[in-house]
N, C-alpha and C positions, 0 to 999 in steps of 0.2 A: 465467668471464671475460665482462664486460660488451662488447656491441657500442656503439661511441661513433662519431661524426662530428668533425671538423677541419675548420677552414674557413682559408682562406687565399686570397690574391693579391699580383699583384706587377704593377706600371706598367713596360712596357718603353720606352725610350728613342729603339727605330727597327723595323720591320718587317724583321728578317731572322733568320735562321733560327741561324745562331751566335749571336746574343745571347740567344734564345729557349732557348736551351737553356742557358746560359750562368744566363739569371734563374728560366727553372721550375725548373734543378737547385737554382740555390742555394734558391728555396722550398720545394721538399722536402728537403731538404736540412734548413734551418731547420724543418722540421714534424718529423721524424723527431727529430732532436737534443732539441728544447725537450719534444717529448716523453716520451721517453729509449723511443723506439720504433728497431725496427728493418723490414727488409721481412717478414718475417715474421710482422706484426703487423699488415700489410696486407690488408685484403678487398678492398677495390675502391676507385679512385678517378675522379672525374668532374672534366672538366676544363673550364671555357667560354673561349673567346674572345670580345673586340670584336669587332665587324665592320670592321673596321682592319686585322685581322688576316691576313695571308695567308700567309708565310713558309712555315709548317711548322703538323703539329702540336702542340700543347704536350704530348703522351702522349710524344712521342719521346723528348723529356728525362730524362722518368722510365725509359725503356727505357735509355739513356745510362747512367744509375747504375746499373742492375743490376737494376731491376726488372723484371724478366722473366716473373714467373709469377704475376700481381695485375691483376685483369681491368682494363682502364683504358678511359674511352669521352671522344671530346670534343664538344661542342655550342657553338653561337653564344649569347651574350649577346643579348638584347633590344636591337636600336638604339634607343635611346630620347636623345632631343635634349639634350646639355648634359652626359651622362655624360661621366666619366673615359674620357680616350682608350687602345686599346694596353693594355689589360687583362687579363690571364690571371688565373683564379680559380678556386680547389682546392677540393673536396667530398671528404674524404677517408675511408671507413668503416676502422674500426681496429678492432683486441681488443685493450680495456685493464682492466686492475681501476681505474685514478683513476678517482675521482668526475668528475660532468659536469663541474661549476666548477673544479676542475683541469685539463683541458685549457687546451693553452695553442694558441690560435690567433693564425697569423702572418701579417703585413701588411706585407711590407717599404718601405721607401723611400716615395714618396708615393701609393703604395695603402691607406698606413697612414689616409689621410682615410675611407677609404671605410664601417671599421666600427670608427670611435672608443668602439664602447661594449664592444666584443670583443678587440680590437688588442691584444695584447701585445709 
């Protein structure tokens, strides 16, 4: 079984901590499904924030669904001028046999601008 990366994000609509957990679930959520992965197919996942961001952290959400035993770490995003606000964004290592170009990485709602060449 091949080690593969996931990449995803999702734009929140307000800094608070229900809805954070509310949009990273449904992001992994959508990352596990599209892949037909489950937790168990989880090594580690990395998680960044905007600097907008305060609520919570977005690891929580994935603790929420049940991920309990998949090392999970999170970090700030680069402020960098003119970015996309309110930004949470998945690095996710996985065991899969799909080939690279099979993965299917997810962008929901208008974080789907951010990587038009990846976005599924």
């Amino acid at each position: 079984m091949a080690v593969r990366a996931v990449r995803g994000a999702v734009q929140l609509e307000m800094d608070e901590a229900d809805h954070m957990d509310e949009q990273v679930g449904a992001l992994l959520t959508a990352i596990l499904e599209r892949n037909g992965l489950t937790a168990d197919d989880l090594i580690s996942i990395w998680f960044t924030a905007t600097p907008d961001l305060h609520c919570d952290f977005p690891a929580a959400a994935a603790r929420k669904l049940g991920i309990v035993d998949v090392p999970l770490i999170c970090a700030q995003e680069l402020d960098i001028q003119g970015a996309m606000p309110r930004v949470v964004r998945v690095l996710a290592h996985i065991e899969s046999d799909r080939p690279r170009a099979d993965i299917a990485h997810v962008y929901l709602g208008a974080a789907a601008a951010l990587r038009k060449d990846i976005a599924q």
